[in-house]
VEXLO-605463 format. One line per field, with one value per residue (C-alpha): chain; residue number from 1; x, y, z. Coordinates in nm, 3 decimals. Example, Ala and Ser with C-alpha at 12.3 -4.5 7.8 and 13.67 -1.06 7.14 Angstrom:
! VEXLO-605463
mol	c(A;A) .
seq	c(1;2) .
xx	c(1.230;1.367) .
yy	c(-0.450;-0.106) .
zz	c(0.780;0.714) .
! end
This chain:
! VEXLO-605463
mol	c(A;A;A;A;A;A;A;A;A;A;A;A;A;A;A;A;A;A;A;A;A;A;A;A;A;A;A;A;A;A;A;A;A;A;A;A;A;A;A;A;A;A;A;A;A;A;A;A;A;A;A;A;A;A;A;A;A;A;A;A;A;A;A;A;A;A;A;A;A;A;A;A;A;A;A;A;A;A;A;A;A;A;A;A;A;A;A;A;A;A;A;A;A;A;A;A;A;A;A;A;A;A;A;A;A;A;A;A;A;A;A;A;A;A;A;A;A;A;A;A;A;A;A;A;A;A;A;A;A;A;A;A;A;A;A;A;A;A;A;A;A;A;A;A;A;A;A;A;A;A;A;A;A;A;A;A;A;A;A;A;A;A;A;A;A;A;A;A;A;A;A;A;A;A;A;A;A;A;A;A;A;A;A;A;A;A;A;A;A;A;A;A;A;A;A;A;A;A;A;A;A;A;A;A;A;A;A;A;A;A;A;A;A;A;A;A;A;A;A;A;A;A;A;A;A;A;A;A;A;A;A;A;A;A;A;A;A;A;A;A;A;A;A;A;A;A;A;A;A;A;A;A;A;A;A;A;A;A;A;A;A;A;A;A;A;A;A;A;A;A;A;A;A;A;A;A;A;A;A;A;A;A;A;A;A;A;A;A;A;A;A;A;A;A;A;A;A;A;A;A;A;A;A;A;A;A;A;A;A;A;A;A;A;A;A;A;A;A;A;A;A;A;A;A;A;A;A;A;A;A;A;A;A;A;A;A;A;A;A;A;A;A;A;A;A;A;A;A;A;A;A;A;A;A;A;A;A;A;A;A;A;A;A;A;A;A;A;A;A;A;A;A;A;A;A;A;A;A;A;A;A;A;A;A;A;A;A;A;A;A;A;A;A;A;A;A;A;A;A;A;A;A;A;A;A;A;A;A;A;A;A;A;A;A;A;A;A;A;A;A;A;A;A;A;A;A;A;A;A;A;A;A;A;A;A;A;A;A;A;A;A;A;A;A;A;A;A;A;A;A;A;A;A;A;A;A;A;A;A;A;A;A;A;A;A;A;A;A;A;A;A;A;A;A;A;A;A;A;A;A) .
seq	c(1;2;3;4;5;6;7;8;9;10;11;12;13;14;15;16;17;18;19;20;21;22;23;24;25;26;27;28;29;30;31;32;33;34;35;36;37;38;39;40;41;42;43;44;45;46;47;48;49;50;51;52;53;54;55;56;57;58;59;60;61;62;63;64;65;66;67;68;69;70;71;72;73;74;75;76;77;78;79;80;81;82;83;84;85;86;87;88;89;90;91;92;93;94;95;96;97;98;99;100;101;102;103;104;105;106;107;108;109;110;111;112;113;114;115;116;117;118;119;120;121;122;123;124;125;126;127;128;129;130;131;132;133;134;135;136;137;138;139;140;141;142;143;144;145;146;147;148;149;150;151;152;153;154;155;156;157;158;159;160;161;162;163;164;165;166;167;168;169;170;171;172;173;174;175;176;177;178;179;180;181;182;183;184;185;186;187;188;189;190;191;192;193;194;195;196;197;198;199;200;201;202;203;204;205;206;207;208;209;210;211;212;213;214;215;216;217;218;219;220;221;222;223;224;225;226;227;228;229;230;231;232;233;234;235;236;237;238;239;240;241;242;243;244;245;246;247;248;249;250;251;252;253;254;255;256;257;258;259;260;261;262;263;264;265;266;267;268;269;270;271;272;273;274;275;276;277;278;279;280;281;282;283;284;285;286;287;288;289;290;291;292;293;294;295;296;297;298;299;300;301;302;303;304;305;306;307;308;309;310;311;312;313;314;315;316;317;318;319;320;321;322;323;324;325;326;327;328;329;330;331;332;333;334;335;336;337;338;339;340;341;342;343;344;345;346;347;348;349;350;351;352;353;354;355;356;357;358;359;360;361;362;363;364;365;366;367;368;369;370;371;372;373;374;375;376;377;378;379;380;381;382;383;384;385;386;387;388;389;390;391;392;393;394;395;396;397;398;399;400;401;402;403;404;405;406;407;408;409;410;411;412;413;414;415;416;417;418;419;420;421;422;423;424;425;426;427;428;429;430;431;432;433;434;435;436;437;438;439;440;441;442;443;444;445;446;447;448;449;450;451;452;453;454;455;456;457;458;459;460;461;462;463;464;465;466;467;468;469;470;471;472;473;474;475;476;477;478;479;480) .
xx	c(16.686;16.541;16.226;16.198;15.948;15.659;15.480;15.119;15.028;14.675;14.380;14.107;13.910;14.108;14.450;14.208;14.136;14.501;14.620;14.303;14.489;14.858;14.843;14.628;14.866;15.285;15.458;15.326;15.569;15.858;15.755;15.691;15.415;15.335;15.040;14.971;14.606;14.544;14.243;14.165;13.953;14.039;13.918;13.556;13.276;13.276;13.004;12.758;12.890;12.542;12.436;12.592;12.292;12.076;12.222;12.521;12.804;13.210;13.187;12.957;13.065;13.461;13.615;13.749;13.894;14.205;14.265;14.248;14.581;14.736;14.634;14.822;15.136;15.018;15.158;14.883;14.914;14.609;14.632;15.034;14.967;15.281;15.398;15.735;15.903;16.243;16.309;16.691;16.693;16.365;16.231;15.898;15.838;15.542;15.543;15.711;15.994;16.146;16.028;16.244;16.108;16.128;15.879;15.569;15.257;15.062;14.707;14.597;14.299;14.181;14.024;13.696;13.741;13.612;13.607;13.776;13.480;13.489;13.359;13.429;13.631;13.269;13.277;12.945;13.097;13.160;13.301;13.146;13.384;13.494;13.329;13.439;13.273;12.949;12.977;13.029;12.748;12.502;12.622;12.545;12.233;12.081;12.026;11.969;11.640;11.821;12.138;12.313;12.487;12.721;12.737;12.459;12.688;12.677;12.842;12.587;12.288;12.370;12.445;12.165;11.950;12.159;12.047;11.707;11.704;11.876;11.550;11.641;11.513;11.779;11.907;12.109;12.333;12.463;12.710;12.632;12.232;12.167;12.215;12.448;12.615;12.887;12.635;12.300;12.153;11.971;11.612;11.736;11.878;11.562;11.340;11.583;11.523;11.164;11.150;11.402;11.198;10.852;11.078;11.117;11.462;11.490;11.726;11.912;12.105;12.365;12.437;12.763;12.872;13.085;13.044;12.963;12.875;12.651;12.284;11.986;11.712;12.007;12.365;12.474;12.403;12.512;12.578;12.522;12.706;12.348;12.315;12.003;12.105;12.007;12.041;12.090;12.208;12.512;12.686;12.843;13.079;13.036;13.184;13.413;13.723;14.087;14.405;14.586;14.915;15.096;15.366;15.415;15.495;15.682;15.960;15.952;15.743;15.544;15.213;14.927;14.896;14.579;14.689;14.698;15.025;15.119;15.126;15.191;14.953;15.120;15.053;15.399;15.498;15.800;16.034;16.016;15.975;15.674;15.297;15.015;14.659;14.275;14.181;14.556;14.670;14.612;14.659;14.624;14.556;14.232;14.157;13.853;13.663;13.445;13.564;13.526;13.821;14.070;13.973;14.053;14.415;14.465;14.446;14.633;14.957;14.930;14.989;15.283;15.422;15.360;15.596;15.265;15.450;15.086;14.910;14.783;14.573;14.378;14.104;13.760;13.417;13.240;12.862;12.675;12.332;12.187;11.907;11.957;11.642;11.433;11.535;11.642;11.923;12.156;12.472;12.618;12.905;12.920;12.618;12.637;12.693;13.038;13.167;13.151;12.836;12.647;12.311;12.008;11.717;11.477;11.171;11.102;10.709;10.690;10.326;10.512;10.806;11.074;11.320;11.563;11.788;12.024;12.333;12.388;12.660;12.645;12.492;12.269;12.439;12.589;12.509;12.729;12.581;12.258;12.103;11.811;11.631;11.294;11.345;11.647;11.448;11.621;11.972;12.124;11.991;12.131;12.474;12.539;12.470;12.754;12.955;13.012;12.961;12.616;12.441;12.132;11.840;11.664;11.429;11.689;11.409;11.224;11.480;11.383;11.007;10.735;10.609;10.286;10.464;10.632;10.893;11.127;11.179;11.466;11.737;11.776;12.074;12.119;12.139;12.471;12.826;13.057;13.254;13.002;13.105;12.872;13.026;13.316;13.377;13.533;13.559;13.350;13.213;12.946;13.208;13.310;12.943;12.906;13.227;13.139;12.826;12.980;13.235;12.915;12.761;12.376;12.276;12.285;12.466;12.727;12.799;12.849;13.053;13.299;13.302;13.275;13.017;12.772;13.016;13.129;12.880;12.603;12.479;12.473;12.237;11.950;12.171;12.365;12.027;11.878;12.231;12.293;11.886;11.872;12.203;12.082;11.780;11.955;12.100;11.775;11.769;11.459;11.497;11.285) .
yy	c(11.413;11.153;10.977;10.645;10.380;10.240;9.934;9.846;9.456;9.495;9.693;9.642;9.809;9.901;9.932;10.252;10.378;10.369;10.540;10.795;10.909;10.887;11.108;11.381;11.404;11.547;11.180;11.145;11.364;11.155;10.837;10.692;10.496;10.168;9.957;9.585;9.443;9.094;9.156;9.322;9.584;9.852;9.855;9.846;9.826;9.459;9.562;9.588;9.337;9.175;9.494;9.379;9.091;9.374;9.611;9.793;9.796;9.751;10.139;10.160;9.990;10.114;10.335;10.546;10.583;10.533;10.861;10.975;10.721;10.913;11.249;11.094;11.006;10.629;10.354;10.121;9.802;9.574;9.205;9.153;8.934;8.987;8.607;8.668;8.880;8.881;9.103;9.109;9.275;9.414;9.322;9.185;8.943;8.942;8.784;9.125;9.103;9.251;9.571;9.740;9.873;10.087;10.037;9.774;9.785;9.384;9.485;9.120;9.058;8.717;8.455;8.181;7.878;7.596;7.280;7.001;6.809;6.556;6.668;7.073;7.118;7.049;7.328;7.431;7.532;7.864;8.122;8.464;8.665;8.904;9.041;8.727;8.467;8.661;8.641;8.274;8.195;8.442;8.221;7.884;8.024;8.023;7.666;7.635;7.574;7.525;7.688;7.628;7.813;7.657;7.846;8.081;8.320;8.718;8.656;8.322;8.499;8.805;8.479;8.298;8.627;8.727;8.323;8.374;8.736;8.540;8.298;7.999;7.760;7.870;7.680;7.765;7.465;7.566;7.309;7.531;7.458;7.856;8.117;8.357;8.218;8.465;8.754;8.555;8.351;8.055;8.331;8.521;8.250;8.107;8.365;8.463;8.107;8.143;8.507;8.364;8.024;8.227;8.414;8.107;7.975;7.706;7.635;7.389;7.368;7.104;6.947;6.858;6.795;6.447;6.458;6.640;6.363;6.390;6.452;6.267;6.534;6.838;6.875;6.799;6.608;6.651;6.398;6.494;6.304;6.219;5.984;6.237;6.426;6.708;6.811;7.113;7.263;7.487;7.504;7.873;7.861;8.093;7.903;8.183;8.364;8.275;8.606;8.621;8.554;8.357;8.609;8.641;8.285;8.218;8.541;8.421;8.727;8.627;8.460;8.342;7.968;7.971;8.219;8.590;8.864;8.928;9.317;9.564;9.853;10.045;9.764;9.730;9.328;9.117;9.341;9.705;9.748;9.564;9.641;9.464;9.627;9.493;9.080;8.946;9.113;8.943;9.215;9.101;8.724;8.874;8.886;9.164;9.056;9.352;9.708;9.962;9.815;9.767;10.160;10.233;10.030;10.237;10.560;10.442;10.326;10.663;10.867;10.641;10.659;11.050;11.029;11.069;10.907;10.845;10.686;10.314;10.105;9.973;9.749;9.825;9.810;9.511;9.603;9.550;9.677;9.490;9.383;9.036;8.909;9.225;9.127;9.324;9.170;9.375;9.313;9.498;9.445;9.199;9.021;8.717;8.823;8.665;8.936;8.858;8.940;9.042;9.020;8.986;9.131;9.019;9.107;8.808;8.878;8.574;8.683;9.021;8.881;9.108;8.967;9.189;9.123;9.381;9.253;9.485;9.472;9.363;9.634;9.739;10.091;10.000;9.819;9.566;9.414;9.369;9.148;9.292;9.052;9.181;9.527;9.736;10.076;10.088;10.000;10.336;10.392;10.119;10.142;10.512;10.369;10.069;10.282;10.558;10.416;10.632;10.564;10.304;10.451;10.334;10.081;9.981;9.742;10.060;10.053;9.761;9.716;9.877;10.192;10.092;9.866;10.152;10.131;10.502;10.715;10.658;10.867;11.206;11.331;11.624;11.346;11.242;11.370;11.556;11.253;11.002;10.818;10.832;10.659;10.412;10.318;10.686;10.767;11.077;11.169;11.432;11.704;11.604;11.666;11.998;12.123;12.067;12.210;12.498;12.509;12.557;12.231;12.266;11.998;11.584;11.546;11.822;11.686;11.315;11.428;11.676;11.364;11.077;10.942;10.695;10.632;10.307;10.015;10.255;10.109;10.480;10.666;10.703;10.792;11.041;11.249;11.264;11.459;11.657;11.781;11.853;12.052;12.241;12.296;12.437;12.687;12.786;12.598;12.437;12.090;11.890) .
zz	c(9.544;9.340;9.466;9.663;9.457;9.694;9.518;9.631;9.568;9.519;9.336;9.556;9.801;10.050;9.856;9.652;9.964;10.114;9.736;9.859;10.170;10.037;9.767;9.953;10.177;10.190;10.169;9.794;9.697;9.827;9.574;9.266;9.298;9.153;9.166;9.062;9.028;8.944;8.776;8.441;8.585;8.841;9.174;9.220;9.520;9.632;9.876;9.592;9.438;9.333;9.182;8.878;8.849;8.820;8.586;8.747;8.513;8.603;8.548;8.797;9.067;8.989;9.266;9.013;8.675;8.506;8.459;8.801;8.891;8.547;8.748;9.039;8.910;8.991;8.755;8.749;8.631;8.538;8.516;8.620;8.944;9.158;9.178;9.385;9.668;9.743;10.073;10.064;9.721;9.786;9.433;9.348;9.042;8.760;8.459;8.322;8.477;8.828;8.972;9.298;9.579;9.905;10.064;9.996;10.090;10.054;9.966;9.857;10.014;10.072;9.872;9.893;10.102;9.897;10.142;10.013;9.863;9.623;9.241;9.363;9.041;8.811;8.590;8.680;9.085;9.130;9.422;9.456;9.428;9.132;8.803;8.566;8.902;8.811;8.447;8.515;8.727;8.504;8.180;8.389;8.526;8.158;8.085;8.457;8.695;9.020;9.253;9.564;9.765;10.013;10.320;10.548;10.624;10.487;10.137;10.126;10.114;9.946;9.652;9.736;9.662;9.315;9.216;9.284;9.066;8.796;8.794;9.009;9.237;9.499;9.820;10.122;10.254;10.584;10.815;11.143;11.269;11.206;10.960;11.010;11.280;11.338;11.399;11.511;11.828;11.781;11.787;11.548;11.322;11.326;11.229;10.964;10.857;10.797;10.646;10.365;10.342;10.276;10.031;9.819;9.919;10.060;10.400;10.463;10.783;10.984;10.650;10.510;10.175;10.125;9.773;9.423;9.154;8.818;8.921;8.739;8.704;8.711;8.630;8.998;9.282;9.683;9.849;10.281;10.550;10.687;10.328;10.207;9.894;9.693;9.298;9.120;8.786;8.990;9.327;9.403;9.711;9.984;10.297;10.402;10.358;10.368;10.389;10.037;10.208;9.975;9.895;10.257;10.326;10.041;10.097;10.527;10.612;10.948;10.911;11.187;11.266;11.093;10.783;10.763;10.734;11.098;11.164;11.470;11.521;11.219;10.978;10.944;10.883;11.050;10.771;10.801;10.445;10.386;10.516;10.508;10.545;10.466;10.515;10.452;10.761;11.115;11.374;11.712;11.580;11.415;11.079;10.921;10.684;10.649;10.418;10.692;10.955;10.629;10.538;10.866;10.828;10.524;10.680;10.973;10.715;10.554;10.871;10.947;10.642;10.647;10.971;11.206;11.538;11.696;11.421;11.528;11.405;11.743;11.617;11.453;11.536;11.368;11.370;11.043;10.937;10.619;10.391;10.304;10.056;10.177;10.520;10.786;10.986;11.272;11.463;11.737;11.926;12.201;12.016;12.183;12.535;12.605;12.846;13.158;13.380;13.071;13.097;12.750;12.708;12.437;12.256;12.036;11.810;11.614;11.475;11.338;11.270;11.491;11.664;11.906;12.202;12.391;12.557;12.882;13.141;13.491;13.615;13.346;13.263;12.943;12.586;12.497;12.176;12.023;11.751;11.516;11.306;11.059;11.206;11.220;11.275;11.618;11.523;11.481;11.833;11.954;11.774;11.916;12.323;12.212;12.094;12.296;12.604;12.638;12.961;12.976;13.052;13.379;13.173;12.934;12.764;12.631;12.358;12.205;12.285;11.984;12.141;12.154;12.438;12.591;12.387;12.369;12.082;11.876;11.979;11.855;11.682;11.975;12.196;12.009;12.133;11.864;11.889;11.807;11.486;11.198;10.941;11.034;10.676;10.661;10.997;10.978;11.328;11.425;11.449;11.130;10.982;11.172;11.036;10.688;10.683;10.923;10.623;10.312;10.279;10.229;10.192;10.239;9.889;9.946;10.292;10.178;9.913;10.097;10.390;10.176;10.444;10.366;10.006;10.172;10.237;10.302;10.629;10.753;10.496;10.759;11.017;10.878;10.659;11.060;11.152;10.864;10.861;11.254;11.200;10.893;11.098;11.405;11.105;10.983;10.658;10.551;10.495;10.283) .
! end
């Protein structure tokens, strides 16, 4: 029988990882596989993206090499942006010419917002985004004393920090009166505010830009609604994402009101020919804009398409642990207490600089979120009572408070069930850790690599060496 060809739009992230799953499993062998990537490079770790300011090469951030797809069978083809789909003859168009397909798979990702601002097209603006926006910005940065970044969000300070380590007087313009508003109360945003600020960049928050004109002492200058103003030598973009979905619209696929490639639970579009998996998709009117729920998409599609009748994709945690500037910042869950009944606790030192609040329910049993600011020692803790429901303790503050306040150890790995999930990037679980070192794993390196936990954004590491030593332990191997 001669194969059926499956096309993947896509070379990022996520559309590696679903390739990953496919072709270690049975329903490889039923295609020929082809893959488009916009980009000149192959796929490689946007999640340490700004390690590239500070040495890391495209080799070492790729997710792997060219001759693993050859090993594969996997056509891969670097810098042919698909620029049409046509779904009755189930063809998509590059420059190249017309490829047929099966089955597709839209692995596009999303792109920057840039808000429409007059004087955003100065060739000294920039979005923070790929390799060649780096490259950019670094080759700006030269003849440079000054950067902006436009937007306090995640991406926006993880740029505001690769400015600074490239030598400039760097700024944060925020529209929202807080950093990090997605993940952070107006506490938390605050004291994020002033670890950055002592850090040498400076804030600035409830501004908006109505204008980007020719500066007097820099390149630039920002003009703010409020008529105050502020120049620099370059402007980098970080305001947000939008879903890649212009392939979708343009061949009547389904889209969200507000953008994104509507899917079911098997990340299967409006045609059941085409899925969509990663930031283009909306599932559920929600769009992810972090790695771990599009991994988890790309397993899910694989099952399906591997004839798995249960496989669903059913939503994904959204918790993030991470150093922004040298600063610790946590999110967990239900962060800013919108279920109903839920109650906060807080622990706010302003002399040491922690900041931590606990979102319970009603009746004080169960974690519903948590923000961490200066501190996240007690985050895996807390993360492991979210998510698996864990029972409060009687004192539920203990969890938060130093314990030279009373505050309770951090909880122990035994206290974990074999369903507890260690690393959702890879959805490896407890049982998952046991069984590998059960299997001949001695060791934290062996068990990451037969797992692949802690190989995705990382925000595991600690977590996972305090369950893979107490079970090594429990085996009666000494663990340095």
């Amino acid at each position: 029988m001669s194969k059926k060809t499956l096309i993947v739009v896509g070379n990022g992230m996520v559309g590696h990882h679903f390739l990953e799953q496919l072709v270690a499993s049975p329903a490889a062998a039923e295609y020929d596989i082809l893959v488009f990537g916009e980009e000149k490079q192959l796929a490689y770790d946007r999640v340490h993206l700004s390690e590239y300011f500070a040495g890391s090469t495209h080799a070492d951030l790729a997710m792997g090499t060219s001759d693993w797809y050859t090993e594969q069978g996997i056509q891969l083809l670097l810098n042919e942006p698909v620029t049409g789909l046509d779904r009755d003859q189930r063809t998509v168009t590059t420059p190249k010419g017309d490829y047929n397909y099966d089955e597709l798979v839209l692995a596009t990702g999303s792109y920057p917002f840039v808000p429409p601002i007059e004087g955003r097209e100065h060739p000294h603006c920039f979005v923070y985004r790929t390799l060649e926006d780096l490259d950019a910005i670094r080759a700006s940065a030269q003849a440079g004393k000054s950067g902006v970044v436009v937007g306090g969000g995640l991406l926006g300070l993880e740029a505001a920090n690769a400015l600074k380590s490239l030598g400039l007087q760097a700024h944060v313009v925020e529209f929202a009166p807080r950093l990090m508003p997605v993940q952070l109360d107006t506490d938390g945003g605050a004291l994020l505010r002033h670890k950055i600020e002592e850090l040498g960049v400076q804030v600035h928050t409830e501004k908006a830009t109505t204008a980007i004109v020719a500066g007097e002492e820099a390149r630039l200058r920002m003009n703010f609604n409020d008529d105050s103003h502020l120049e620099t030598d370059l402007i980098v973009f970080s305001a947000g994402i939008r879903p890649q979905d212009a392939l979708a619209r343009s061949s009547g696929l389904e889209v969200g009101e507000r953008g994104g490639i509507v899917v079911n639970d098997q990340c299967t579009t409006s045609d059941p020919h085409i899925h969509a998996i990663g930031e283009c998709a909306l599932w559920d009117q929600r769009i992810f804009g972090l790695v771990a729920p599009g991994y988890t998409m790309a397993r899910t599609l694989a099952s399906v398409l591997n004839g798995d009748q249960d496989a669903a994709f059913t939503g994904a945690d959204m918790s993030t642990k991470l150093k922004l500037l040298g600063v610790d910042v946590g999110s967990i869950g239900d962060a800013h207490g919108q279920t109903p009944g839920a109650r906060n606790i807080r622990f706010n030192d302003e002399q040491v600089g922690h900041y931590r609040r606990m979102v319970v329910s009603e009746n004080g049993k169960k974690l519903l979120g948590a923000i961490l600011v200066g501190d996240n020692s007690h985050y895996d803790t807390l993360l492991q009572y979210a998510l698996n429901g864990i029972a409060l303790p009687d004192n539920p503050e203990t969890l938060i408070l130093p314990e030279s306040q009373g505050g309770a150890p951090a909880l122990g790995p035994d206290a974990l069930p074999e369903t507890a999930s260690i690393c959702s990037c890879h959805n490896v679980t407890k049982g998952d850790i046991c069984g590998a070192i059960d299997a001949g794993c001695g060791d934290l390196g062996s068990v990451k690599a037969e797992t692949k936990a802690s190989t995705g954004c990382g925000g595991c590491t600690a977590l996972l060496k305090n369950v893979v030593d107490s079970e090594l332990e429990k085996r009666g191997v000494e663990v340095s």
